[in-house]
ZASE-277320 format. One record per residue (C-alpha): x, y, z; residue in three letters. Coordinates in steps of 0.25 Angstrom, whole numbers, plus 5000, padded with zeros to 4 digits. Example, Ala and Ser with C-alpha at 12.3 -4.5 7.8 and 13.67 -1.06 7.14 Angstrom:
<sites>
504949825031ALA
505549965029SER
</sites>
This chain:
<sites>
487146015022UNK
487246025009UNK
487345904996UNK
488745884992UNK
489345924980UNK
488045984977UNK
488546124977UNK
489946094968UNK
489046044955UNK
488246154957UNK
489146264958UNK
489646274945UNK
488146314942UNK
488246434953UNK
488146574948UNK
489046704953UNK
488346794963UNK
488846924970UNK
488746974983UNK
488847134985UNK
489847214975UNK
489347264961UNK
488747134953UNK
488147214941UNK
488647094931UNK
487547024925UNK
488146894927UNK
488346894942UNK
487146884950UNK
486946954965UNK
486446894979UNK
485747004988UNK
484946904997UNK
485246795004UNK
484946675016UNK
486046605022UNK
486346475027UNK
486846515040UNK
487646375043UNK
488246375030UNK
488646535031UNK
489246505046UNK
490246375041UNK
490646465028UNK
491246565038UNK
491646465046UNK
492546425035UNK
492946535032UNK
493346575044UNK
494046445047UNK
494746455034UNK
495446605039UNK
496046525052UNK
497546525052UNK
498146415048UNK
499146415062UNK
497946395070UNK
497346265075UNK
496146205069UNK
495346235082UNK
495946365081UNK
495546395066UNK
493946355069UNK
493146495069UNK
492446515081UNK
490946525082UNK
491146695084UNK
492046715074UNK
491146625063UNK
490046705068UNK
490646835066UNK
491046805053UNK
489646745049UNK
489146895052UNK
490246965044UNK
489646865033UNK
488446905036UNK
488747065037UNK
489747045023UNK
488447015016UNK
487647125019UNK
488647215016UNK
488847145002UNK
487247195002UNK
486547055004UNK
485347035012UNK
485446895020UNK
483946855022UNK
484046735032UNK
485246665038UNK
484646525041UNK
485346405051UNK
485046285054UNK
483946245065UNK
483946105062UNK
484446005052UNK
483345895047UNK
483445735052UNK
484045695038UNK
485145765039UNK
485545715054UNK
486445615047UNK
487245715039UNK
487445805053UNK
487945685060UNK
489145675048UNK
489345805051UNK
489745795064UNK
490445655062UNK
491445745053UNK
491545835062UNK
491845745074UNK
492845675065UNK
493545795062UNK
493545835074UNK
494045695080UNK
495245705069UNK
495645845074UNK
495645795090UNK
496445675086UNK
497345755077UNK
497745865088UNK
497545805101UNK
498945805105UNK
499045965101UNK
498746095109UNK
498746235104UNK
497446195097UNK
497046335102UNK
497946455099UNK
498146565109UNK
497746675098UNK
497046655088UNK
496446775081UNK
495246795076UNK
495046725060UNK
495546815051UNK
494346855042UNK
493946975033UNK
492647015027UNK
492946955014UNK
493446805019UNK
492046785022UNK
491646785005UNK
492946715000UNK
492646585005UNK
493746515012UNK
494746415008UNK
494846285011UNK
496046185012UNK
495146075007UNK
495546015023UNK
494445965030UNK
494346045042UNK
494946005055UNK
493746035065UNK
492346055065UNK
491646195062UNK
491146265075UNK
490046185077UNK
489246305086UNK
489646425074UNK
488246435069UNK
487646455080UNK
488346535086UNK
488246625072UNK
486546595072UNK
486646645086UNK
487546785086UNK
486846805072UNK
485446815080UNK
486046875092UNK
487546945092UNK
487847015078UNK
487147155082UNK
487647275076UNK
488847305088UNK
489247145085UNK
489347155070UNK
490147265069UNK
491247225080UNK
491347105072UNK
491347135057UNK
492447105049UNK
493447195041UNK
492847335038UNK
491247275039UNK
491047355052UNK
491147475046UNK
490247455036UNK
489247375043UNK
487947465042UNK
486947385048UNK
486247425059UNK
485347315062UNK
485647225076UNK
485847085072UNK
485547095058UNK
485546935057UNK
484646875069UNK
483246905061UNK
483846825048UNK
484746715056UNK
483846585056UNK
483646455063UNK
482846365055UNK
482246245060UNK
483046155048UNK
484246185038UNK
484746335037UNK
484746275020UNK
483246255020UNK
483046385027UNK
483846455015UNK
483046395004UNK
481846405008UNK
482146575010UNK
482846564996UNK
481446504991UNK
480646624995UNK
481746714991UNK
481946704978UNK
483546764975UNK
484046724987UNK
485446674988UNK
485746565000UNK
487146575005UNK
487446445009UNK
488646325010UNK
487346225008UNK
487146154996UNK
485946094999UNK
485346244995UNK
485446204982UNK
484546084983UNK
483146184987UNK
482246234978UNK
482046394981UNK
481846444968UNK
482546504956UNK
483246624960UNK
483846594975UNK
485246544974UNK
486246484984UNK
487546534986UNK
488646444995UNK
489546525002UNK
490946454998UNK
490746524984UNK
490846674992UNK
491946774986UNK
492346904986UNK
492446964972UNK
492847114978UNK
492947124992UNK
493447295000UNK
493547245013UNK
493447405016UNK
491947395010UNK
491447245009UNK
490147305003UNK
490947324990UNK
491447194989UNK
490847074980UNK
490746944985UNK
490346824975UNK
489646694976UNK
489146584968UNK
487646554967UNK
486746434964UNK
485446444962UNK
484846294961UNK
483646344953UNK
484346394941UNK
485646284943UNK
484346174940UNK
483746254930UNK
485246254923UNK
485546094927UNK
484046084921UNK
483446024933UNK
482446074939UNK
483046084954UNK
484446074959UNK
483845974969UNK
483845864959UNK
485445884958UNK
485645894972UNK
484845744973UNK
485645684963UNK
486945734967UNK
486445674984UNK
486145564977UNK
487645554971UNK
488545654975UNK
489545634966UNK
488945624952UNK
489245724943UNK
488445854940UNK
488145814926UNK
487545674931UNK
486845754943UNK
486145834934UNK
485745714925UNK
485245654937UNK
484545774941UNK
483645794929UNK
483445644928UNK
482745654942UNK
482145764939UNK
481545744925UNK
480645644928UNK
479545714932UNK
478645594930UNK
479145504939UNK
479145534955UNK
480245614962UNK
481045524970UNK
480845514984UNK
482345514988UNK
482345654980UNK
480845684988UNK
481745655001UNK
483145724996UNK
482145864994UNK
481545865008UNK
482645915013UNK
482546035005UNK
481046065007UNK
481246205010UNK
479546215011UNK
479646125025UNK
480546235029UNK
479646345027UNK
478346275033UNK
479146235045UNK
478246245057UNK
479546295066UNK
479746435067UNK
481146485065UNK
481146575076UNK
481146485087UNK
482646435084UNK
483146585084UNK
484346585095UNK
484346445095UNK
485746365093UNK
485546265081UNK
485846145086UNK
484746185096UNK
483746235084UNK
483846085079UNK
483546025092UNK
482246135094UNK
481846085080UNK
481845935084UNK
481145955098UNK
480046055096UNK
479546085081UNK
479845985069UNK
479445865066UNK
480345795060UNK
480945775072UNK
479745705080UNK
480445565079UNK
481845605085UNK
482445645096UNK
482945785096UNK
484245795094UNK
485445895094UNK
486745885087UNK
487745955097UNK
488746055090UNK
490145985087UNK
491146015099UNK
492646055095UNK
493145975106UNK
494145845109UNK
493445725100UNK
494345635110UNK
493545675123UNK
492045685129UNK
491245765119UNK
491145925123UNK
489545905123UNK
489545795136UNK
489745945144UNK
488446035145UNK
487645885142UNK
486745935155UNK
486346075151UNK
486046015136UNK
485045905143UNK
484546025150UNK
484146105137UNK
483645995131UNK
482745955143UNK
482146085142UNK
481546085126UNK
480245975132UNK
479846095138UNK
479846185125UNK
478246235123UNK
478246185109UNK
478946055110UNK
478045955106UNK
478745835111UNK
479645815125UNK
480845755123UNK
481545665133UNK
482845665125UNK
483645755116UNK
484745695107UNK
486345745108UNK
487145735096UNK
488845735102UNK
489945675099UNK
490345555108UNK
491645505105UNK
491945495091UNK
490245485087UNK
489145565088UNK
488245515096UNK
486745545099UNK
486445565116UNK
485045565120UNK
484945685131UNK
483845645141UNK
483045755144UNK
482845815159UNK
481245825166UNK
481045945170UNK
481445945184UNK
482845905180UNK
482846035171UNK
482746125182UNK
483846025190UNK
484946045179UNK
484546215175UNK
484746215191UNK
485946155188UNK
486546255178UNK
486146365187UNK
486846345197UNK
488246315188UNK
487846445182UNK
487646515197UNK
488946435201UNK
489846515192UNK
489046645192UNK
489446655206UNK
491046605203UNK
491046695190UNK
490146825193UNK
490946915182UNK
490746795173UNK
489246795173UNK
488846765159UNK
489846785152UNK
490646685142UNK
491546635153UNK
490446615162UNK
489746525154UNK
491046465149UNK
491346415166UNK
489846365166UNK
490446265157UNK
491346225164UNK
490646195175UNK
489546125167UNK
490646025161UNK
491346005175UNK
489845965182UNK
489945875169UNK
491045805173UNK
490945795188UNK
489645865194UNK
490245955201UNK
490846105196UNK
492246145196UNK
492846205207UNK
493146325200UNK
492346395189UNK
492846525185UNK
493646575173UNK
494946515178UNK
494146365177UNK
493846405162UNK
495146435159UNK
495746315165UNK
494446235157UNK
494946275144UNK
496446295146UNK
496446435143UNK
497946425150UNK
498546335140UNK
499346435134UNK
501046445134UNK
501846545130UNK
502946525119UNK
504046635114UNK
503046735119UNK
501646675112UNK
500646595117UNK
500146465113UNK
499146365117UNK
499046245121UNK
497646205121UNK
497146085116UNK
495945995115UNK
495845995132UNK
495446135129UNK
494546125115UNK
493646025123UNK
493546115135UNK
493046205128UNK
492046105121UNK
491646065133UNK
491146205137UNK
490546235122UNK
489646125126UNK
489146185139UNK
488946315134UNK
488346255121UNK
487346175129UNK
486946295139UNK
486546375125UNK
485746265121UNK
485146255135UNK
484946405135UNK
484146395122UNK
483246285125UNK
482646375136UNK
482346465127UNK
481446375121UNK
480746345133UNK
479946405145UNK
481046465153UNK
480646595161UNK
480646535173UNK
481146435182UNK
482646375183UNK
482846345168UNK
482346515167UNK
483546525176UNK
484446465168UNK
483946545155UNK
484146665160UNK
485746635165UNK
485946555151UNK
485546675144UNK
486846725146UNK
487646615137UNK
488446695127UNK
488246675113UNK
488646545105UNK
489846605099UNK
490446645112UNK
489946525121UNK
490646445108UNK
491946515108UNK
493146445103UNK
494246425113UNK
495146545111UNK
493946625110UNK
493646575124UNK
494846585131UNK
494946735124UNK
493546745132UNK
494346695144UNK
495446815142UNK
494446915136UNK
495346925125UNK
</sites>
C-alpha cells in the first residue's frame, strides 16, 4: 500500500533505463526481465484509461469497464514482449496480513465518502448513462506515456471487481483467437506468438501481498526490474543488482505505431541497494522507518536519522524497527507452508477468505472474514450486497466440509456498507441438512426459468433473470409473474430512452445504477458459491447438481458488465 512520500525523496536518486529500441549509450542502462505487481499494473491502466474518457460524458459513464481494463492489461502485457522483455511472474494478492485491516477499512471509508458525495451531488439528475458511448479511445503508445491528471480527486470509486476479472481471463480467456481480435493499433499483425494463453502459467495468487511475492523473486533473481506503483518495494532487501521501476515514470522516447518493436520506451529505476550505499547507509529500510516515523521531515534530516539508527551497532536494534521489518520478511514468504496452486481460478476476495479458514495461522484467533467488493450503487438506499445474502450463507456453509479444514466454523464475518458505515455482520452458517434445503432451492429457480427461457439456457441474459428472481424471492418470497427478457429490461429500464431532433438520449438514473447492483450482487455471490464447491467434495448429491449447472456462469468480465454494455447485450449490439 505503500509509505507516503517515500518514493518522491527518492526519485531524484533514480536512474534512466530503456525498454526495446537501440540503447548502446554507455550511460543508459537496459531492462530485459521482469515481475509485475499485478494490482498495481491493472489500477495504472485503469487510469489511464479513465484519463482518455470524454470530457462530455458522465462520470459513471467515463469509469472503464472491467473487459475494457482487461483488454488493455493484455495489450500491456503483449507491448512488452514486442519491446523484447521477458515478464517472469505476474503476482496478485491472496490475502492482506491482520495489520494492515485498519488501512483497508480507510480505504473503503474513502471510497464510501466519495461515493455518498457523488449520490447527493446528482440525485435529481438522469442521463447518467449515455445511449452511445463508444469504446475509450486508446492507441498502443498511451499505454507508456502515463496519463494526466487534473490534480481533482476523482469522483467515484475504481471498479472494485477489475482485478479479478483480469487474474481470471489472464488464466482462462486470452488464447491466441482472443488476443489477436482484441490488440490494439497494428499489434495484431505483428503478434507472432503461438502459445494459447501465454499468461496462465506465470499469473499468480499468493497467499499474502502480490509486493512481497515481487521481492522475494527479485532476491533469487538478481537483475530483476519490479514493475510496480508500490513504494513499499523499496523498503526490502533483495540484493544489489534488482531494481524497481514504478510505472508513472513510463514514456515513449520513439514510438512507429506501424512497428512498435522499433520504438523506445523509457523509465526511471531505483535500486535501493545502490541508493543506500550512495545515502551511506547500509539499507533504504532505515530511511523508510524514519520517514513513517515522521512523514514530513526533510530528506537531509532523514538520512541524518537514518545513519544515526543505524550506526549504532553496539546498542540493540529497536523493537518498533524489529516490528516495522516484519512486514517485509520476504523469508516467511518463501517457507510458507501454502502452496500457491490451490488459489489458482480463485476470486481474491475468496483467496483471502481460503487463507483465513483452512491453512495460516495467523488467523486461528479470529473469525474469518471477507471484505465485500465496493458496489457503485445509490449510497441513499439498502446496500446492493442485502440481494444474493442466502446463496453467500450457502457458500460459506460449505468450506466446514473442506478435507483440510482444521477447524469448523459456525460463523463467517461480512464486511458492507450499512447506511453511511461499514459494518461487520456475522453470517451464521447452515448444518448440513439445511444445505441441501437451500441447493434445492436454487435448483428449482434455475429449472424455473430454464423451462420459461429455453433458448436462453446459460447464457449472460439467462443468468442475468436468475437475479432477478433471486432479488424478488428476497423481498417477498415468492417469484415474479413473469421472468423473461421482457422483465429484465423493464428491471433495468433499458426503455428509458426519448428521441430529441432525431438523436437519442437517456434518461437513466440512479433507480437504474442500483438495479443493476442489485444483480452484480447475485451473480457475484453465485461465483463465490460456485467456487467454494470446488473446494469441497462435490461429485455427487444435490450440491453436484448445482455445480454442474453453475458451471455455466460467464466469466467475471461479462457477469460484471457496466450498464450500456448490458443493455448492448440485451440488443446484441
Amino acid at each position: 500500500m505503500g509509505i507516503p512520500n517515500l518514493s518522491r525523496h527518492l526519485a531524484s536518486l533514480s536512474e534512466p533505463i530503456v525498454f526495446g529500441g537501440s540503447h548502446d549509450g554507455p550511460s543508459t542502462n537496459s531492462v530485459r526481465s521482469v515481475v509485475i505487481d499485478g494490482p498495481a499494473l491493472v489500477y495504472h491502466v485503469h487510469s489511464i484509461l479513465a484519463s482518455k474518457g470524454s470530457s462530455r460524458l458522465s462520470q459513471i459513464d467515463r469509469q472503464p469497464s472491467c473487459n475494457e481494463v482487461s483488454v488493455a492489461v493484455m495489450n500491456y502485457l503483449v507491448l512488452l514482449k514486442t519491446l523484447n522483455i521477458s515478464v517472469l511472474k505476474i503476482y496478485f494478492d491472496g490475502a492482506l496480513p491482520l495489520h494492515k485491516r485498519d488501512t483497508r477499512l480507510s480505504r473503503l471509508e474513502k471510497s464510501r465518502k466519495q461515493l455518498e458525495t457523488f449520490c447527493r451531488a446528482t440525485s435529481r439528475e438522469s442521463g447518467l448513462i449515455s445511449v452511445e458511448r463508444g469504446a475509450v479511445a486508446i492507441w498502443p503508445r498511451d499505454l507508456f506515456q502515463g496519463f494526466e491528471s487534473s490534480g481533482k480527486r476523482p469522483k467515484l470509486p475504481e471498479n472494485a471487481f477489475m482485478v479479478s476479472a483480469v487474474i481470471e481471463d489472464l488464466v482462462s480467456r486470452w488464447n491466441i483467437s482472443e488476443i489477436k481480435s482484441n490488440l490494439l493499433g497494428n499489434l495484431a499483425n505483428l503478434y507472432m506468438d503461438d502459445t494459447d494463453h501465454p499468461w496462465s502459467d506465470i499469473c499468480e495468487v499468493v497467499p499474502g501481498e502480490a509486493d512481497i511475492a515481487c521481492a522475494a523473486l527479485a532476491y533469487r533473481e538478481p537483475g530483476l526490474a519490479i514493475l510496480t506503483s508500490d513504494s513499499d518495494l523499496l523498503v526490502y532487501d533483495f540484493g544489489s543488482s534488482s531494481s524497481v521501476i514504478f510505472f508513472n515514470t513510463f514514456s515513449t522516447e520513439s514510438w512507429y505505431d506501424k512497428d512498435p518493436s522499433q520504438s523506445t520506451v523509457r523509465a526511471m529505476s531505483i535500486s535501493p541497494g545502490s541508493v543506500s550505499r550512495r545515502l551511506g547507509i547500509p539499507a533504504l529500510s532505515y530511511f523508510a522507518y524514519e520517514l513513517s516515523l515522521d512523514p514530513h521531515a526533510g530528506f537531509r534530516e532523514l538520512i541524518r536519522r537514518a545513519k544515526h539508527a543505524s550506526a549504532e551497532s553496539s546498542q540493540p536494534v529497536p523493537a518498533a524497527y524489529t516490528e516495522f521489518m516484519r512486514q517485509y520478511d520476504f523469508q516467511c514468504f518463501q517457507n510458507g507452508s501454502l502452496d500457491p496452486s490451490l488459489l489458482r481460478g480463485i476470486d481474491v476476495r475468496l483467496s483471502e477468505l481460503l487463507v483465513q479458514c483452512l491453512w495460516t495461522s495467523e488467523y486461528l484467533e479470529e473469525t474469518p472474514r471477507i471484505y465485500l467488493p465496493f458496489l457503485q450503487e445509490d449510497h441513499s438506499r439498502r446496500c446492493g450486497w442485502a440481494e444474493g445474502s442466502r446463496i453467500r450463507r450457502l457458500a460459506f456453509s460449505l468450506l466446514n466440509f473442506n478435507p483440510t479444514g482444521v477447524v469448523k466454523y459456525s460463523t463467517i464475518t461480512e464486511c458492507t456498507r450499512r447506511g453511511t458505515r461499514f459494518c461487520f455482520d456475522q453470517v451464521a452458517l447452515y448444518t448440513r441438512e439445511t444445505i441441501d434445503l437451500e441447493a434445492r432451492r436454487l435448483l428449482d429457480i434455475f429449472n424455473h426459468i430454464q423451462t420459461a427461457n429455453p433458448q436462453e439456457d446459460g447464457s449472460p441474459i439467462f443468468w442475468r433473470i436468475f437475479a432477478i428472481a433471486e432479488i424478488h424471492l428476497n423481498a417477498t418470497d415468492t417469484l415474479p409473474p413473469r421472468l423473461d427478457k421482457q422483465a429484465l429490461a423493464s428491471f433495468l429500464g433499458f426503455g428509458k430512452t426519448k428521441k430529441i431532433n432525431n438523436s437519442s438520449s437517456s434518461v437513466v438514473g440512479w433507480e437504474e445504477i442500483h438495479a443493476l447492483a442489485q444483480m452484480q450482487s447475485v451473480l457475484y455471490s453465485l461465483r463465490i458459491l460456485s467456487q467454494i464447491i470446488t473446494t469441497v467434495p462435490h461429485s455427487q448429491g444435490l450440491v453436484g447438481q448445482l455445480h454442474a449447472i453453475l458451471s455455466t456462469l460467464p466469466p467475471l468480465h461479462v457477469l460484471m458488465r457496466s450498464y450500456r454494455e448490458v443493455r448492448d447485450e440485451f440488443y446484441n449490439v
